[in-house]
C-alpha positions in Angstrom: 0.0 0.0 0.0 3.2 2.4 0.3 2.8 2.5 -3.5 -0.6 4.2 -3.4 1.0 6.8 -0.8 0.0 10.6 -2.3 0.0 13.2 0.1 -2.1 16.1 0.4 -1.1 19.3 -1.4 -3.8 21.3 -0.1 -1.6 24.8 0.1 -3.5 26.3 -3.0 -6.9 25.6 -1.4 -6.5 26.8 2.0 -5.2 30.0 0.4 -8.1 30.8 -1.8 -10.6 29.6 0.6 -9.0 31.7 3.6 -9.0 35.1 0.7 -12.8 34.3 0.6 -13.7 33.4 3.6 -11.8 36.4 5.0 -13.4 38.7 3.0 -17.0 37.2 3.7 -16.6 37.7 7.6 -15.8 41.3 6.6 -19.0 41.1 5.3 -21.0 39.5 7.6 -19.3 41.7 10.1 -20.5 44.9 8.3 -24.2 43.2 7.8 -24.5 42.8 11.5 -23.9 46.7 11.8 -25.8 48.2 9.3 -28.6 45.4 8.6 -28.7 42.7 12.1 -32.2 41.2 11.6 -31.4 40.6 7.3 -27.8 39.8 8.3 -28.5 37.2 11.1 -30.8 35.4 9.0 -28.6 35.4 6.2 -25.9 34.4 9.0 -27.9 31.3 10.1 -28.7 30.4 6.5 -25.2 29.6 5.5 -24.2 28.1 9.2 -27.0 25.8 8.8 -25.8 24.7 4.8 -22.2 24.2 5.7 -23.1 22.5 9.2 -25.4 20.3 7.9 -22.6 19.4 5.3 -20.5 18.6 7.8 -22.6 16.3 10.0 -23.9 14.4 6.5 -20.1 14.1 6.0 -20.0 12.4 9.7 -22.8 10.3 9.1 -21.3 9.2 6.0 -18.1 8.1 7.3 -20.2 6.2 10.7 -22.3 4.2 8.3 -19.0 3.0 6.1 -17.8 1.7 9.1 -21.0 0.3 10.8 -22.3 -1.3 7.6 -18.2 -3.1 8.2 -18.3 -3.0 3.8 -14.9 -2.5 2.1 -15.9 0.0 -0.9 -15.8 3.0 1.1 -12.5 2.5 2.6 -11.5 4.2 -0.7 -13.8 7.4 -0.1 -12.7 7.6 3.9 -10.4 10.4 3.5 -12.6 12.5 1.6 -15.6 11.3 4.6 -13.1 12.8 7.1 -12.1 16.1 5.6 -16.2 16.9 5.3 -16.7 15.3 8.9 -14.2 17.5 10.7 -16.3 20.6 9.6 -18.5 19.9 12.5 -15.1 21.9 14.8 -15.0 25.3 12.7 -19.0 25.0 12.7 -19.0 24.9 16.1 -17.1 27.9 16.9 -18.9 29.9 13.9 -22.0 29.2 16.5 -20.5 31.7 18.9 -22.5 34.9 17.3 -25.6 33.1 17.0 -25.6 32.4 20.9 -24.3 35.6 21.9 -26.6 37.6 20.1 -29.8 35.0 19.6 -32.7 38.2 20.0 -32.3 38.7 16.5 -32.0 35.6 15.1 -34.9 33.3 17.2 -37.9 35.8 17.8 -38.7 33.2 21.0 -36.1 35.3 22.8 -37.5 38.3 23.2 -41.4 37.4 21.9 -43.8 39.6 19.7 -47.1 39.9 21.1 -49.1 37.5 18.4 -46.2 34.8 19.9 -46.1 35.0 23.9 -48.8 32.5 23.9 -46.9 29.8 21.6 -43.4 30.7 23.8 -45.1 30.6 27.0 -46.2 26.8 26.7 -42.6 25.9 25.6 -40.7 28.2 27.8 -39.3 25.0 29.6 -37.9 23.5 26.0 -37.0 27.4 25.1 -35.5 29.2 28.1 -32.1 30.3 26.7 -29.7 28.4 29.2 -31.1 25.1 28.2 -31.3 26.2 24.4 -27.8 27.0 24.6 -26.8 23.7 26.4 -28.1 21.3 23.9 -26.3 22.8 21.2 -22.7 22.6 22.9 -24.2 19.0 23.5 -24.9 18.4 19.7 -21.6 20.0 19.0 -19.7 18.0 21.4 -21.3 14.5 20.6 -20.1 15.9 16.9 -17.2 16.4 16.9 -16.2 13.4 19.3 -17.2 11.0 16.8 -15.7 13.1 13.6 -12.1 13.5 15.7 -11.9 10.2 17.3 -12.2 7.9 13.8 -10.0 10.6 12.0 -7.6 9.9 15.1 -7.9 6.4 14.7 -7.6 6.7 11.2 -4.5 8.4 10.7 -3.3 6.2 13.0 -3.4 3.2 10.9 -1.7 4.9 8.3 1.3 5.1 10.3 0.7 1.2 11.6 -0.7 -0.5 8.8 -2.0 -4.0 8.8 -2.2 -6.6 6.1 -5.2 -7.5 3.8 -8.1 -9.2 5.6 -9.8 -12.1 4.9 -13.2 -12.2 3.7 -15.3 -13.3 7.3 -12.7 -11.0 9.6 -13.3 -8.0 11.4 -10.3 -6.2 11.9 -11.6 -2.4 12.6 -14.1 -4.0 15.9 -13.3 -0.7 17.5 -14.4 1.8 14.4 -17.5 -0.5 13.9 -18.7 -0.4 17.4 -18.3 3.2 17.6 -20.3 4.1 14.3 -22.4 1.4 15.3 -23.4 3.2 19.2 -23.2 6.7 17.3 -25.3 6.2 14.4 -28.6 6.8 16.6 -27.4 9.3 18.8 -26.1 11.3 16.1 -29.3 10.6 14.7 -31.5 12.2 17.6 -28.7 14.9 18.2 -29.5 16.2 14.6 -33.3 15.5 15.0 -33.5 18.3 17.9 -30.8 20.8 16.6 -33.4 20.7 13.8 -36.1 21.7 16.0 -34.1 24.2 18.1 -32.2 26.1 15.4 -34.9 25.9 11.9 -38.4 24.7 13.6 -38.4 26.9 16.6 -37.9 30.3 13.8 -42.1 30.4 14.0 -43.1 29.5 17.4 -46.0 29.0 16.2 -45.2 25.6 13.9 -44.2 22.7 14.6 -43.9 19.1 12.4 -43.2 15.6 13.9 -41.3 15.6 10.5 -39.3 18.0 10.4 -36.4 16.5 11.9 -36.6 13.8 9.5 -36.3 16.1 6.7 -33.0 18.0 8.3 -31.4 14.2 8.7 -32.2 13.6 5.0 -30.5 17.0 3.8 -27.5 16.6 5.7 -27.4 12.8 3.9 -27.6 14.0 0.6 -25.6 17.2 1.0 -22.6 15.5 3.0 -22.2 12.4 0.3 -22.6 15.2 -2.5 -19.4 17.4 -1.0 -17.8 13.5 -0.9 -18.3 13.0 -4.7 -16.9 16.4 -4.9 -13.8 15.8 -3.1 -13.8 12.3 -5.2 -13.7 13.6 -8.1 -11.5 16.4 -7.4 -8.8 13.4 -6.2 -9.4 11.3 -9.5 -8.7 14.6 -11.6 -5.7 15.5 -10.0 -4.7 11.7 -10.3 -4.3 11.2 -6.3 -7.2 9.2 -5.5 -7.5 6.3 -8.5 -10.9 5.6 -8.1 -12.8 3.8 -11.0 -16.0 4.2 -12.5 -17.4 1.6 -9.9 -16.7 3.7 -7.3 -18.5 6.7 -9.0 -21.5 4.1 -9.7 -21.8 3.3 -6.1 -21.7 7.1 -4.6 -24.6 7.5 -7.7 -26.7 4.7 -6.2 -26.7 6.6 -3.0 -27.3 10.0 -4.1 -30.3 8.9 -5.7 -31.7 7.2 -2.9 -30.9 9.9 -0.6 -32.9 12.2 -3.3 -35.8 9.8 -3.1 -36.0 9.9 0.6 -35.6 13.6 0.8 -38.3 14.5 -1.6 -40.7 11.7 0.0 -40.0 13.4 3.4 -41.3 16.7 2.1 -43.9 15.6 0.0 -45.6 14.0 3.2 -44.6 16.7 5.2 -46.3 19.4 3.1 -49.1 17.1 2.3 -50.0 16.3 5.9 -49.9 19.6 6.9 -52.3 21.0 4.4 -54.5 18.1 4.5 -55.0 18.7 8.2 -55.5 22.5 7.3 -54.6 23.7 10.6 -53.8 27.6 10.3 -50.9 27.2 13.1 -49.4 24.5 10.9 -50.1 25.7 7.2 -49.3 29.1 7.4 -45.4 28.0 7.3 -46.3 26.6 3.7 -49.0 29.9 3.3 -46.3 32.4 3.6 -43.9 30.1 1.1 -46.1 30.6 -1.7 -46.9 34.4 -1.2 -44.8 37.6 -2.9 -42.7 35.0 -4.9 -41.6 32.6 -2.6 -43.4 30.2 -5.1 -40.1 30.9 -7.5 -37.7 30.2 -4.6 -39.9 26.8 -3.9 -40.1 25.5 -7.5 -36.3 26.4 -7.8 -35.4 24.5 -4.9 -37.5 21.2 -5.7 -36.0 21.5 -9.3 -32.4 21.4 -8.1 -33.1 18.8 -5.3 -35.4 16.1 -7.0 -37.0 17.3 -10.8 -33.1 17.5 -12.3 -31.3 14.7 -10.0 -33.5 12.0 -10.1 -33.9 11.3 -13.7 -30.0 12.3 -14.3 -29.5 9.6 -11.3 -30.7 6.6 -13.2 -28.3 6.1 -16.2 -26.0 3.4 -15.1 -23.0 4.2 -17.7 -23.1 7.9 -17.3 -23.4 7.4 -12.9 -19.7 5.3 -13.5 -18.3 9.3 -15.1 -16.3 10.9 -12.0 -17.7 14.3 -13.8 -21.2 13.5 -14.7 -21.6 12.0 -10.7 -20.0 15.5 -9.6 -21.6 17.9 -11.6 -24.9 16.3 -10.3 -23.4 16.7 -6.4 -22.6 20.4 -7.2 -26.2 21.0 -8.3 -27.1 19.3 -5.0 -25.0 21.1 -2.6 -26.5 24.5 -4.4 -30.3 23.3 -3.4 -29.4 22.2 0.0 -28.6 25.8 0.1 -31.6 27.5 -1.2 -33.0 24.8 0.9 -32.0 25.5 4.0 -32.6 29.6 2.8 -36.0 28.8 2.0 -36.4 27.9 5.8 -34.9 30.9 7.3 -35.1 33.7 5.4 -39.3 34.4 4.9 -39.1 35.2 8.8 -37.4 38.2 8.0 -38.3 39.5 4.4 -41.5 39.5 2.7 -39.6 39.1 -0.4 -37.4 36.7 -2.0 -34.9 38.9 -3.0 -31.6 37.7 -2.0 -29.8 40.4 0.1 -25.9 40.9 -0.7 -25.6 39.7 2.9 -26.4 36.1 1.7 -23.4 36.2 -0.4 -21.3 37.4 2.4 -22.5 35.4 4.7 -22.1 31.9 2.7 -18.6 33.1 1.5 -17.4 33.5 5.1 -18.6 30.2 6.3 -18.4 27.9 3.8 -14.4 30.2 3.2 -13.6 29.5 6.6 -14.6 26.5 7.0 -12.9 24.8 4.0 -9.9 26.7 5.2 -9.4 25.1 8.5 -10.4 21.4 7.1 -8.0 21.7 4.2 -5.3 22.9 7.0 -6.0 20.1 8.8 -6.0 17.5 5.9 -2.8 19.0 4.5 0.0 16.4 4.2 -2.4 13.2 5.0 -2.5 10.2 2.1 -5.5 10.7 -0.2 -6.2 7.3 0.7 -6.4 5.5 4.2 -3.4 3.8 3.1 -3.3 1.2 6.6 -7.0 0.5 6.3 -6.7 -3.5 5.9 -10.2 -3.1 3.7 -8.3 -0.9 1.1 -7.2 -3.7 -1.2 -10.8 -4.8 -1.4 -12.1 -1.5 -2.0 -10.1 -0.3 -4.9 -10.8 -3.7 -6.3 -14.2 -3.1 -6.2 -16.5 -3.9 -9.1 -20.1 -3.8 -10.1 -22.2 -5.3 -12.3 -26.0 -3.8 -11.2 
């Protein structure tokens, strides 16, 4: 496996996405002055995109190991590098808890809301809100450092091939195996308490379903990425196989995403209760409708018939370009969410930009810092052998 041994050059990427993300905290930094309501939404927005990346990235690399299959021991590295996100997410929470009265209106509630706040001011009070996020954050980023840890450790203490029957990676397995569910329910409620809780009055036994499928499709789509970048450059040599399995996947999770919203919307307007419809209402007023239709084009209409070709899903582009057209409707996604709280109209603000250039700039700084000078490939993984042999006829 020393053969396969390419380093990380990730110096050109760490510059360009420091320049930008640099430049976006400038931004969001003179948002929060001139504009704080627009600006904080914007703010949360982008936070939400890139941390929802991040733990999809996670979950990725938990159910590669849990599921104990040898195929993804060629896309760990790439797992990893979107998984560690969670860290610089965490710490980009700081301004959202220091100053949450203008980003969740529970905090300091409007007249038409006291009522809705005052049954949940148990669930809401502040202390407690901000408690369960460093608890999300911490179960996080336990998971994503510890397997990296582990990871990088078996490069530097490799062990031979296994045999087909042996489990030689009990301690990853069991891990991913115990965390799987808790990440599960720690995503579930971050849901609720950062998206959900932005109308007091709404509320959907769905919804954190629908913020676990997101962070599904949008972590494995920033993994093709990442694949695809490392077969282009010629450090990862992944085949069309590989490609044809991360395809598979993305179209499942693009399945299970729309079906979540579907019944979610469906539900809710069937049961036609005002506190509950008036989320969808106000998403098909002044425009939103455009935003809507946009979103459900880039995250089901477009991917799900490109997602069935079986030759063109084994092209590293084709597989990618599809994953970038995902990762830009898990953003209008997750804008869609936040943004009608604060503006009647779905004009994007210059804010937005700002806002996603700082976090996602930042962010993709400190991973590729972190990555630099790691093998493209978990070179003492004893499953690697089997993965980059892997074939598929289906």
């Amino acid at each position: 496996m020393a053969a396969l041994r390419r380093d990380l050059d990730l110096r050109p990427t760490i510059t360009i996405a420091a320049i930008v993300g640099v430049l976006g905290a400038v931004g969001i930094v003179l948002g929060l002055v001139l504009e704080p309501e627009r600006a904080f939404a914007a703010y949360l927005a982008a936070w939400t995109t890139v941390g929802t990346v991040a733990v999809g990235g996670l979950a990725m690399l938990l159910i590669g190991y849990a599921a104990n299959a040898r195929w993804p021991a060629v896309i760990r590295r790439p797992s990893e590098a979107v998984a560690i996100g969670v860290l610089p997410i965490a710490l980009l929470a700081i301004p959202l808890l220091v100053w949450p009265e203008h980003v969740w209106p529970w905090v300091h509630p409007a007249p038409e809301h006291v009522h809705a706040v005052a049954v949940k001011r148990t669930y809401l009070a502040l202390p407690f809100f901000i408690l369960r996020t460093v608890v999300y954050f911490a179960l996080f980023v336990i998971a994503a450092e510890l397997l990296r840890r582990w990871s990088r450790f078996r490069d530097d203490h490799p062990e031979p091939q296994v045999p087909h029957g042996v489990d030689r990676m009990p301690r990853e397995r069991t891990l991913s195996s115990a965390m799987l569910p808790i990440i599960g329910l720690a995503l579930t409620f971050a849901g609720f308490d950062w998206l959900m809780s932005l109308d007091p009055e709404w509320w959907s036994s769905g919804f954190g379903l629908y913020v676990i499928c997101a962070a599904l499709l949008s972590g494995l789509a920033m993994i093709v990425v990442l694949a695809w970048r490392g077969v282009a450059t010629g450090i990862m040599p992944l085949t069309g196989s590989h490609f044809h399995a991360m395809g598979r996947l993305l179209h499942a999770y693009v399945i299970l995403w729309a079906y979540i919203a579907y019944f979610q919307a469906m539900l809710i307007q069937i049961a036609n209760r005002p506190s509950e419809a008036q989320f969808y209402v106000v998403r098909e007023l002044d425009g939103w409708k455009i935003v809507t239709a946009i979103m459900l084009v880039l995250l089901f209409a477009l991917p799900f018939p490109l997602l069935f070709p079986r030759r063109l899903k084994r092209r590293p582009r084709y597989v990618a370009g599809i994953a970038i057209m995902l990762l830009a409707g898990h953003y209008v996604d997750m804008w869609w969410l936040v943004v009608p709280r604060v503006s009647a109209s779905p004009i994007p603000s210059w804010t937005d930009l700002a806002s996603i250039a700082g976090i996602a700039g930042l962010t993709t700084a400190v991973c590729a810092w972190r990555m630099r000078g790691s093998p493209s490939l978990p070179i003492g993984d004893p499953y690697l052998a089997d993965g980059l042999a892997y074939e598929t006829n289906t």
